[in-house]
C-alpha positions in Angstrom: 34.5 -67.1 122.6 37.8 -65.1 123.1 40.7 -66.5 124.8 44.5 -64.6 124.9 45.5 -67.5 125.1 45.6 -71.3 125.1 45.4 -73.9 127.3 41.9 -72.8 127.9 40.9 -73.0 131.3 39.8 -76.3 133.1 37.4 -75.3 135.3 34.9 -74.4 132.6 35.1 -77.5 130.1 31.3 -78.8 130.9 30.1 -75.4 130.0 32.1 -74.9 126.7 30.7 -75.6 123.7 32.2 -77.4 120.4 34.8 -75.8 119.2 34.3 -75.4 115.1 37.1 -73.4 114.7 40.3 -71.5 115.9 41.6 -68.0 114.7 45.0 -67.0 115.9 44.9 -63.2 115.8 48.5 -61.9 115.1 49.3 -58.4 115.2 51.9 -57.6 112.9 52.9 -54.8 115.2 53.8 -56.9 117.9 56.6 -59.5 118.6 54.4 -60.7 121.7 51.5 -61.5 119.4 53.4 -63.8 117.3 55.3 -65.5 120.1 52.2 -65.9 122.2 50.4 -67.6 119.1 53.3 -69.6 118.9 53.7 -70.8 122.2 49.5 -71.6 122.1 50.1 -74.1 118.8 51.6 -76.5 121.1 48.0 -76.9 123.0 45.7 -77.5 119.5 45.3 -80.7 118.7 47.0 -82.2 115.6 43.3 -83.2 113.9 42.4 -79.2 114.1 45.0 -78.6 111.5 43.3 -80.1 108.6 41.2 -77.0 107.9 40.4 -75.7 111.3 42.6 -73.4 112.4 43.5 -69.9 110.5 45.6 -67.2 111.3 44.7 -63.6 110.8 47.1 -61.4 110.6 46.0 -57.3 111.5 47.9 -53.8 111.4 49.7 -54.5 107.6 48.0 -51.5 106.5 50.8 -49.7 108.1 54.7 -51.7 106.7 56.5 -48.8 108.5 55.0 -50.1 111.8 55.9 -54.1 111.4 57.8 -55.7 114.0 57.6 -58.7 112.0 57.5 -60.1 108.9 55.2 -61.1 106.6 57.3 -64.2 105.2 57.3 -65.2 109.4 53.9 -65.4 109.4 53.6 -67.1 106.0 55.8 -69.5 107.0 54.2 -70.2 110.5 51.2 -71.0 107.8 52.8 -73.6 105.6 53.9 -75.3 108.7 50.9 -75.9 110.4 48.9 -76.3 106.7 46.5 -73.3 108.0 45.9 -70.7 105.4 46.9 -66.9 106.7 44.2 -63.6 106.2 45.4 -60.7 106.1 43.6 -57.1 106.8 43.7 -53.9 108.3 40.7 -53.5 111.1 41.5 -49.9 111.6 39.5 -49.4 108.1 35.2 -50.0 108.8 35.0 -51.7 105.3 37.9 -54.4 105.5 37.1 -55.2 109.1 33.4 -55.7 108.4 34.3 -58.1 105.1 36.9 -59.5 107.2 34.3 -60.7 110.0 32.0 -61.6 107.2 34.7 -64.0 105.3 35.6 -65.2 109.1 31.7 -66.0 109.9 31.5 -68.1 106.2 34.3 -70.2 107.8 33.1 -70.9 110.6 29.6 -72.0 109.2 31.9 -73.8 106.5 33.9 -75.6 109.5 30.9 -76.5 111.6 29.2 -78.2 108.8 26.4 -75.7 108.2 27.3 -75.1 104.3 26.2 -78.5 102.6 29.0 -79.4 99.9 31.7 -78.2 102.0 34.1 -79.3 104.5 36.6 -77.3 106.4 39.5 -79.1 104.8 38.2 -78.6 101.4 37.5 -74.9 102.1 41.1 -74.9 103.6 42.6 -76.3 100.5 41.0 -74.1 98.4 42.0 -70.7 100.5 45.4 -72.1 100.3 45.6 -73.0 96.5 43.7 -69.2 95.3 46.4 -67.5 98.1 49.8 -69.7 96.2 48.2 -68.0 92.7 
């Protein structure tokens, strides 16, 4: 499911399923897009941030084009304890291995990969990404 933003909308919550995970999409080219992630924090639950939440960050193929910076986003990261992806989705093979590596977490975060917990798999992202 695809929402531009949170709170998601009442009317619906008997028809909306579990939610495993949440991706905050943040394009680098856009102030917006950062402020309107930011502003959508304030609705997620404090428990979701131990290994539920990421924040993917698109367009840093093109540093010429950033509105903002990289060390924003980072930081935006550490604070909430969410580790941060980075890719460029205008290239086929990155955004395909970027949906992939997004698809592992979710099975990781809805318990479907036996050995592995979202906030282990979150600590571990985090530790290889501070290397």
């Amino acid at each position: 499911h695809i929402a531009t933003s949170l709170p998601l909308p009442s009317e619906r919550d008997h028809l909306r399923p579990c939610i495993d995970l949440i991706v905050f999409v943040i394009d680098i080219k856009s102030k917006f897009s950062l402020k309107n992630v930011e502003a959508s924090l304030a609705y997620v639950d404090a428990s979701f941030f131990m290994g539920k939440v990421y924040f993917l960050v698109t367009g840093v193929g093109r540093v010429n084009c950033c509105s903002i910076e990289t060390n924003a986003v980072c930081k935006l990261g550490e604070a909430y304890c969410s580790p941060v992806l980075f890719c460029e989705l205008e290239l086929e093979a990155i955004r395909v291995t970027t949906a992939q590596r997004l698809l592992r977490v979710l099975q990781i975060c809805a318990g479907l990969v036996p050995g592995f917990s979202a906030l282990s798999f979150s600590l571990l992202m985090r530790n290889s990404a501070d290397d």
